[in-house]
Structure formats: structure tokens, C-alpha cells
VMD Tcl script that builds the backbone (N, CA, C; Angstrom):
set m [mol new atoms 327]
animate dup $m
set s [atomselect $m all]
$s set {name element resname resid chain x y z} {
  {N N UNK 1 A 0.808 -1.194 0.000}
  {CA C UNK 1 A 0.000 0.000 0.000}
  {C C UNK 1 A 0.860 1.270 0.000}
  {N N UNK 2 A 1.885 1.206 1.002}
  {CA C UNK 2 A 2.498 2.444 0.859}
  {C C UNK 2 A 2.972 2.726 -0.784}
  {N N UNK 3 A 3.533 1.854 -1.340}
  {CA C UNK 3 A 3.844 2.605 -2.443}
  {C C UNK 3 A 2.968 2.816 -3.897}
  {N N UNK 4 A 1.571 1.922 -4.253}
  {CA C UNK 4 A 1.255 2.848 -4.349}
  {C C UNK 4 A 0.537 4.072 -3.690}
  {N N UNK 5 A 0.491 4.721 -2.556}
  {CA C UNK 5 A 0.174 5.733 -2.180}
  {C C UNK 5 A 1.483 6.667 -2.558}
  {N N UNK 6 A 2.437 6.105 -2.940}
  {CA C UNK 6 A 3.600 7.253 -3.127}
  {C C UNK 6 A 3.946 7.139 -4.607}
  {N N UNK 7 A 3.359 6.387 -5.708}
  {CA C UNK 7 A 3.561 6.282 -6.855}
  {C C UNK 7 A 2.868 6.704 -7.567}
  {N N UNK 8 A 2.062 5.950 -7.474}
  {CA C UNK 8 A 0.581 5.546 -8.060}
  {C C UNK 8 A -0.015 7.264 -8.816}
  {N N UNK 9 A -0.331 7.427 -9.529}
  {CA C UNK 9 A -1.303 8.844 -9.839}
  {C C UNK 9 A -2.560 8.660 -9.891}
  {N N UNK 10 A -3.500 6.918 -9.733}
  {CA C UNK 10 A -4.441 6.611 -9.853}
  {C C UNK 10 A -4.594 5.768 -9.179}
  {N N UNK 11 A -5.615 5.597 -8.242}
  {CA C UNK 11 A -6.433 4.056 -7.945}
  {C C UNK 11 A -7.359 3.845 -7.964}
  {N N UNK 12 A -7.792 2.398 -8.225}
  {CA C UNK 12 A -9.351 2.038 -8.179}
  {C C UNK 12 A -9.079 0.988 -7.631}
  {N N UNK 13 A -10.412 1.280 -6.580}
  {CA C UNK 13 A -10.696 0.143 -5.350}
  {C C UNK 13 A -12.108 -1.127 -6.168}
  {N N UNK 14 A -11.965 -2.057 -6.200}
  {CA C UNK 14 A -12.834 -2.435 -6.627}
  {C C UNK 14 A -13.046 -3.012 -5.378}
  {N N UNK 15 A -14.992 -3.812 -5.206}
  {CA C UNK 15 A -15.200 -4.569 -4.142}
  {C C UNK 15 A -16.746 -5.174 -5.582}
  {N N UNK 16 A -16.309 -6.898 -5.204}
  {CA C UNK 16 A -17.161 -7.530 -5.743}
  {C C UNK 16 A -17.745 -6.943 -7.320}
  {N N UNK 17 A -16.302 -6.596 -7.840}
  {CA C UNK 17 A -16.491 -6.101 -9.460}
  {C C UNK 17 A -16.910 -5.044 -9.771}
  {N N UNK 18 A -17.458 -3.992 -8.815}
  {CA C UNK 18 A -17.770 -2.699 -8.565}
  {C C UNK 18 A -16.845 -1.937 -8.205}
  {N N UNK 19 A -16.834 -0.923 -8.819}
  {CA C UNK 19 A -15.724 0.345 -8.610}
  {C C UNK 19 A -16.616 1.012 -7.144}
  {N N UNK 20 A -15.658 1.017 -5.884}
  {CA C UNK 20 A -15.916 2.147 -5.034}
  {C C UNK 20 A -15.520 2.893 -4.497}
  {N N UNK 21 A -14.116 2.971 -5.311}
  {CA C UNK 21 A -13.267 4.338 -5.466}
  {C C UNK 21 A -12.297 4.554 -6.438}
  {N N UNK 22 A -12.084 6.055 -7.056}
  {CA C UNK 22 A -10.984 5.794 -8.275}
  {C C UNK 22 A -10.813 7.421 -8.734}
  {N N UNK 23 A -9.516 7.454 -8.225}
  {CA C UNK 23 A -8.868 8.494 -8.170}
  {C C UNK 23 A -7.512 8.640 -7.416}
  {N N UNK 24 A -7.098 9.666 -7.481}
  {CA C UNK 24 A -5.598 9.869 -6.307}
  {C C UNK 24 A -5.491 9.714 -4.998}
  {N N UNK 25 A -4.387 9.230 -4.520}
  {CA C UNK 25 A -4.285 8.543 -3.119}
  {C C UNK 25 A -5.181 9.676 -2.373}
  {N N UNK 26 A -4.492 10.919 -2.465}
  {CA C UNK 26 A -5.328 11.881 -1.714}
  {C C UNK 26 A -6.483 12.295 -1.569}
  {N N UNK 27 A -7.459 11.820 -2.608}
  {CA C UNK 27 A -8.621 11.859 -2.512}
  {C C UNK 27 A -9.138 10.525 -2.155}
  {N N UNK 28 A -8.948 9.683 -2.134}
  {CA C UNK 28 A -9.147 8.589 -1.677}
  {C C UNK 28 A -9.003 8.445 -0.117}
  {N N UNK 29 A -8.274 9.233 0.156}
  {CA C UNK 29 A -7.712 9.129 1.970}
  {C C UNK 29 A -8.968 9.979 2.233}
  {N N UNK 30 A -8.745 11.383 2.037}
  {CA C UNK 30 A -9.714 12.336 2.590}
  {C C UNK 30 A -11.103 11.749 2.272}
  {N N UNK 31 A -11.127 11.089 1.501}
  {CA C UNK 31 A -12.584 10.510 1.429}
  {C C UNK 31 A -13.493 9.754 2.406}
  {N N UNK 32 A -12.761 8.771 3.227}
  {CA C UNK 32 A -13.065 8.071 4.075}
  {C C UNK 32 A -13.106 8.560 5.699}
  {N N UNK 33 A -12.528 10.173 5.496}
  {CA C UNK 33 A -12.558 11.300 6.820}
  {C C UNK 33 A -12.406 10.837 7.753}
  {N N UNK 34 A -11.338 9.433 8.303}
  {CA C UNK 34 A -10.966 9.220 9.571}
  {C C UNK 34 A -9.672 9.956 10.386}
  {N N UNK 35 A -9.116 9.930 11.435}
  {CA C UNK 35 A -8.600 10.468 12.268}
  {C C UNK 35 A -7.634 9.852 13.151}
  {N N UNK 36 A -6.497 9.504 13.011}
  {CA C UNK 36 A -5.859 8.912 14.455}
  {C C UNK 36 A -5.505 9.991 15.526}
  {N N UNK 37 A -6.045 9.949 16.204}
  {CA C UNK 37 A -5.592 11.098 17.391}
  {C C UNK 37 A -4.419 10.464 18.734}
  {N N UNK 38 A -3.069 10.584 18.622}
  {CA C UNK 38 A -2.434 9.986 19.382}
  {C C UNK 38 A -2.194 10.874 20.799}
  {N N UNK 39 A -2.280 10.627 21.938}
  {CA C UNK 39 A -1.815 11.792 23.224}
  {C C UNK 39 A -1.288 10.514 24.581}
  {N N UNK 40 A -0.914 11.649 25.486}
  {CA C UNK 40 A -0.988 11.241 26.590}
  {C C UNK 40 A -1.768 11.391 27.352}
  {N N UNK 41 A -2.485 10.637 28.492}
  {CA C UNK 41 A -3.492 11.126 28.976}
  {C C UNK 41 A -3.119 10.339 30.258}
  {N N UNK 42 A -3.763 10.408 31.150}
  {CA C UNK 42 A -3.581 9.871 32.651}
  {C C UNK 42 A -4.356 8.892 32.352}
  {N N UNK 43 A -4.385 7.488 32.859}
  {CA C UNK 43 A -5.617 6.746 33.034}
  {C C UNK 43 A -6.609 7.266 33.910}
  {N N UNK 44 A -7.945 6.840 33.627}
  {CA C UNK 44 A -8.869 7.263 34.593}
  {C C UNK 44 A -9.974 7.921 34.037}
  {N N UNK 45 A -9.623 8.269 32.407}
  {CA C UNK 45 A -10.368 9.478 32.001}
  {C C UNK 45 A -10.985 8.665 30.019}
  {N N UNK 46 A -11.142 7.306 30.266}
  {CA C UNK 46 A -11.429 6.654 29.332}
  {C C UNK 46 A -12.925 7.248 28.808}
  {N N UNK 47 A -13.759 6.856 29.782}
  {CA C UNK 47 A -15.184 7.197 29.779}
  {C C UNK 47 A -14.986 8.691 28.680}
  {N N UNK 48 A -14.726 9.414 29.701}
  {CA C UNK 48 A -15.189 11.018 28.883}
  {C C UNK 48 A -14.233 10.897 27.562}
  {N N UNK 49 A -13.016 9.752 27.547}
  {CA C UNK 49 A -12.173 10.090 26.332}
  {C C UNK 49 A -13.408 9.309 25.029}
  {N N UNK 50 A -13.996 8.172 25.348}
  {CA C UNK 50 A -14.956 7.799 24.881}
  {C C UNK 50 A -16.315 8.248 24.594}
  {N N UNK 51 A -16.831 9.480 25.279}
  {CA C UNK 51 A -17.637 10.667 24.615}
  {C C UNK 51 A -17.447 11.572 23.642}
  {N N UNK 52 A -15.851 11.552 23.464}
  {CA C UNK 52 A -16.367 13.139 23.037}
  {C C UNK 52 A -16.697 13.037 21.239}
  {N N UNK 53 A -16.773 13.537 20.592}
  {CA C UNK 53 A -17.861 13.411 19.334}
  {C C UNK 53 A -16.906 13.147 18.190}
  {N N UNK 54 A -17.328 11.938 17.915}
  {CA C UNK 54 A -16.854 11.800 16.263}
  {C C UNK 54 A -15.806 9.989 16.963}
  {N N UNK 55 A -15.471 9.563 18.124}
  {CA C UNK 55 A -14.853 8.877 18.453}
  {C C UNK 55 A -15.392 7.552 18.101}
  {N N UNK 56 A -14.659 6.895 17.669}
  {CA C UNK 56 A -14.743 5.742 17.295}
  {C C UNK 56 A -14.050 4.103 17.901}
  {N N UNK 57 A -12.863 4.288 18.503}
  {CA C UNK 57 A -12.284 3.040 18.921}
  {C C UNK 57 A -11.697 4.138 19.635}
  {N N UNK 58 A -10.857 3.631 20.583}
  {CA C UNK 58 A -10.303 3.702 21.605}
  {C C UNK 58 A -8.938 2.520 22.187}
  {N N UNK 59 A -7.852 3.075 22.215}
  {CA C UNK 59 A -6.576 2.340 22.720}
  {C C UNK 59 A -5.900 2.580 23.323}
  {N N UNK 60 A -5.692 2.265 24.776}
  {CA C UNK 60 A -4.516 2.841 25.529}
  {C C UNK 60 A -3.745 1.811 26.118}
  {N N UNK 61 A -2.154 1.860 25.899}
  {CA C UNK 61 A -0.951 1.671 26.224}
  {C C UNK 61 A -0.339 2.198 27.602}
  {N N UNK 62 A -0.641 2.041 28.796}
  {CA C UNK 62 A -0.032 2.700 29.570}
  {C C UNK 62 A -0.690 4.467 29.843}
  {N N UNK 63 A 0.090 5.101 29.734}
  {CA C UNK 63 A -0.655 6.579 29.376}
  {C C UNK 63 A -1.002 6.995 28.289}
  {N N UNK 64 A -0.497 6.446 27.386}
  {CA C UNK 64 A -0.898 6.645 25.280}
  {C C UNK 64 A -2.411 6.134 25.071}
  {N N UNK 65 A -2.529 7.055 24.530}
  {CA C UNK 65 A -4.146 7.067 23.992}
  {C C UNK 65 A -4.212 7.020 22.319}
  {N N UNK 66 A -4.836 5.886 22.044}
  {CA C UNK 66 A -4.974 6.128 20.483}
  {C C UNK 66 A -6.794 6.197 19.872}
  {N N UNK 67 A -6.899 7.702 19.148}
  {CA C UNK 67 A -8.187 6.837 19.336}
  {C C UNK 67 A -8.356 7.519 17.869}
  {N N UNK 68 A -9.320 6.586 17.395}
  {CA C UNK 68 A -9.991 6.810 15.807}
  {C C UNK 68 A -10.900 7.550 15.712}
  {N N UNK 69 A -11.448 8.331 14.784}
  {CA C UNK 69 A -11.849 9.597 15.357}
  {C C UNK 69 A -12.345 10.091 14.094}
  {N N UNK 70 A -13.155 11.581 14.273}
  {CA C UNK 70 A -13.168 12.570 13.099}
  {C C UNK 70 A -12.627 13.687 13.342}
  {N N UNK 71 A -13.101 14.543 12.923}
  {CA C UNK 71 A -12.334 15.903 12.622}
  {C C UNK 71 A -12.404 16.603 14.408}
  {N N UNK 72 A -14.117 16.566 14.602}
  {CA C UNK 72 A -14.566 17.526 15.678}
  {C C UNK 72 A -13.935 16.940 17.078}
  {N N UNK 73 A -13.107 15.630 16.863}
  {CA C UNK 73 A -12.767 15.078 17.914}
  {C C UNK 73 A -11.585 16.037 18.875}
  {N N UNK 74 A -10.942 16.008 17.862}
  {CA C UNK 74 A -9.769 17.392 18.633}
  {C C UNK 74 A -10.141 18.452 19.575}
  {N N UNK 75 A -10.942 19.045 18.549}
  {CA C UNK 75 A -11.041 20.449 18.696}
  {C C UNK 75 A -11.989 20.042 20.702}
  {N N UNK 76 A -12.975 19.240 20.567}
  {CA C UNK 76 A -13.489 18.524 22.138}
  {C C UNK 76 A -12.612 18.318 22.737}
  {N N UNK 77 A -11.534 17.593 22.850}
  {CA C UNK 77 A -10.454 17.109 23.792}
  {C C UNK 77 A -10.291 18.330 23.972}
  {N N UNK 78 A -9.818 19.555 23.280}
  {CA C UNK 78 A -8.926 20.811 24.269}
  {C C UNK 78 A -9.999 20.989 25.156}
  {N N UNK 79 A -11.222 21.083 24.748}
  {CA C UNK 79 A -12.148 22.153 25.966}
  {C C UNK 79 A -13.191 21.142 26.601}
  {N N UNK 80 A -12.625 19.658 26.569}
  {CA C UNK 80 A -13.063 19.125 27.642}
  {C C UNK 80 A -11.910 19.516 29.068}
  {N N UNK 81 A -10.975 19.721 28.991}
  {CA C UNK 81 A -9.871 20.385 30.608}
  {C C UNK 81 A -9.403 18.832 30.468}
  {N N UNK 82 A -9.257 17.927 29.752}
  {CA C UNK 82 A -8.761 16.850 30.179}
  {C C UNK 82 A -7.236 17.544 30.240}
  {N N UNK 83 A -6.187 16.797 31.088}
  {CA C UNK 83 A -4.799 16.949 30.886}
  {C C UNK 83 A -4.056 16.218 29.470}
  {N N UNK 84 A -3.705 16.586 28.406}
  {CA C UNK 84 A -3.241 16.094 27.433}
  {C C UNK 84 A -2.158 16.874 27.229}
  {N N UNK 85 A -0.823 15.343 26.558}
  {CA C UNK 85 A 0.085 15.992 26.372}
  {C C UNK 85 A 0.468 15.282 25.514}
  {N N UNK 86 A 1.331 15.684 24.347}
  {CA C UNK 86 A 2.117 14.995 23.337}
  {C C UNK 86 A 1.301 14.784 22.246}
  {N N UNK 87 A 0.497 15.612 22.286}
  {CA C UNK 87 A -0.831 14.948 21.093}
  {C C UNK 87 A 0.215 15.336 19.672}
  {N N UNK 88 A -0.487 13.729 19.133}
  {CA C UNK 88 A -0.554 13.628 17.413}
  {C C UNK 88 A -1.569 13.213 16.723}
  {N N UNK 89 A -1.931 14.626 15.289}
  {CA C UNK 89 A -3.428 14.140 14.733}
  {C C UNK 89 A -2.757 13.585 13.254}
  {N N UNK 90 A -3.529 12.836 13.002}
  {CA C UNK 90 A -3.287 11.613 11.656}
  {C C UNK 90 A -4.361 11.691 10.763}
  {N N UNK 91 A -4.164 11.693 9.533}
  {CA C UNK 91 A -5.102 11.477 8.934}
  {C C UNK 91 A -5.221 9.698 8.863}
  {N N UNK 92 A -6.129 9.196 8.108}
  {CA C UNK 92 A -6.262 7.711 7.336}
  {C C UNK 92 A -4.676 7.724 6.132}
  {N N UNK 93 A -4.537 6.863 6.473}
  {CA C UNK 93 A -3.730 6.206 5.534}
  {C C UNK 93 A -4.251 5.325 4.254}
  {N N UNK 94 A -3.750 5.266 2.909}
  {CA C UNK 94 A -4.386 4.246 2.183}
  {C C UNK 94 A -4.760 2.703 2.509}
  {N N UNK 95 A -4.448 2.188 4.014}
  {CA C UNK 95 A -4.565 1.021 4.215}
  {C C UNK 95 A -5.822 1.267 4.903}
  {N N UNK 96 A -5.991 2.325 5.873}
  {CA C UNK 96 A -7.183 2.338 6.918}
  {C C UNK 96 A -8.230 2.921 5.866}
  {N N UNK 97 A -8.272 3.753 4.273}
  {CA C UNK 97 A -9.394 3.475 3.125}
  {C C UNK 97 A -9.452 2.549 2.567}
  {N N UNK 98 A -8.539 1.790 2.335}
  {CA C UNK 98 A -8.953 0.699 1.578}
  {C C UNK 98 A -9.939 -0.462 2.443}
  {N N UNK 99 A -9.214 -0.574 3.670}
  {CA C UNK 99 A -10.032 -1.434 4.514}
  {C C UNK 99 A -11.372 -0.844 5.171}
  {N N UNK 100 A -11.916 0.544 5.067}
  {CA C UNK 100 A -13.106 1.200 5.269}
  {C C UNK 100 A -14.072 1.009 4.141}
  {N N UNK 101 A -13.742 1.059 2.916}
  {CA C UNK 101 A -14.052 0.715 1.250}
  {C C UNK 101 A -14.228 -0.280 1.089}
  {N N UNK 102 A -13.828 -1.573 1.774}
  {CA C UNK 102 A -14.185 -3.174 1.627}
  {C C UNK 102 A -14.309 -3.417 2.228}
  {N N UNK 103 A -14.975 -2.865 3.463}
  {CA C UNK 103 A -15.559 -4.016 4.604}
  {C C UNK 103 A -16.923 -4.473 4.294}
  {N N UNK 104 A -17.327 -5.573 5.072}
  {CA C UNK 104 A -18.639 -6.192 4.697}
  {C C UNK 104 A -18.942 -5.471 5.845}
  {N N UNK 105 A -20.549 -4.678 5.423}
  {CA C UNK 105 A -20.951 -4.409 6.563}
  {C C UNK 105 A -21.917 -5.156 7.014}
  {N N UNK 106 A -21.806 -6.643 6.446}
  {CA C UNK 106 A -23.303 -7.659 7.224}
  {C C UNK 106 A -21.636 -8.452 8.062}
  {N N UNK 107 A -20.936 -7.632 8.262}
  {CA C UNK 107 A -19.719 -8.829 9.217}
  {C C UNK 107 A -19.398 -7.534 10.471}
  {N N UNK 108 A -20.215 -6.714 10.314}
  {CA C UNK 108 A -19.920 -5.483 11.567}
  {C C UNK 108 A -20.765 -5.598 12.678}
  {N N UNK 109 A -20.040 -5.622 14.120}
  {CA C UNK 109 A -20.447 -6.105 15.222}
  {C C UNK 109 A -22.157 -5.243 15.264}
}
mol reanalyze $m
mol bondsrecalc $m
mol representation Tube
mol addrep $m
């Protein structure tokens, strides 16, 4: 995947002989509008890290927080007062669209 995301000037995603995406890596990423939001956070504060809007999964390592996300997710963490430190925002990568673009959704919990 990485390379073509760094080659490629075109892709098409097919799923079950159907085109459901086809165009440049970059539109293809921004298309699928996910988010990795990486920080530090204290344990203790899962719950509200698990409210705030657009959140999707949730992972923590010790004090590392990873969580999948949208856009409005950020901008909530500052003005919830949680203590955060070290934050990193991510977009999707061509692996986390391609695998959003072909999932079965009669196989989603």
C-alpha cells in the first residue's frame, strides 16, 4: 500500500467487481474522513475520552491514547480540561481506506 500511495497517480478500489473508489491517493484518503488522534493522557479518564464526538475506537498503552476519530474530535479534547500531552493528529492512511471501502458491513459487530 504504501507505495502505491507514493507512486501511483491513480487508484481504483474495486469490491465484488464494482468500482468504489478511483482516483488519487489523496482523494481517496480524505474521502473516508478518519482520524488517528495519538496523546498522553492519565488513566482514569477513558469514559469522557470515549464521549467526546466523532470517536470511534479507543486504545490505551499505559498513558498513550490512540483513538480513531473525526475531525470535531480534537477540537473537544482541548475544551473538555482533560490533561493532554504529546498529542498527534493523523489522517487515514491508504490502508485504513482501503479497509473502510471493503468491509462487509453484514460482518460489523
Amino acid at each position: 500500500m504504501e507505495e502505491a500511495d507514493e507512486h501511483a497517480d491513480r487508484i481504483v478500489v474495486l469490491v465484488g467487481g464494482r468500482v468504489v473508489a478511483d482516483g488519487p491517493a489523496t482523494e481517496i484518503k480524505a474521502g473516508v474522513g478518519g482520524r488517528h488522534v495519538r496523546a498522553t493522557v492519565p488513566t482514569g479518564h477513558d469514559g469522557l475520552l470515549r464521549d467526546l464526538p466523532g470517536v470511534r475506537r479507543l486504545q490505551r498503552h499505559g498513558e498513550s491514547v490512540l483513538l480513531e476519530s473525526a475531525d470535531a474530535t480534537v477540537r473537544a479534547l482541548f475544551a473538555s480540561g482533560l490533561p493532554v500531552r504529546d498529542l498527534q493528529v493523523s489522517g487515514a492512511d491508504l490502508e485504513d481506506a482501503f479497509l473502510t471501502l471493503t468491509a462487509d458491513p453484514a460482518r460489523e459487530p
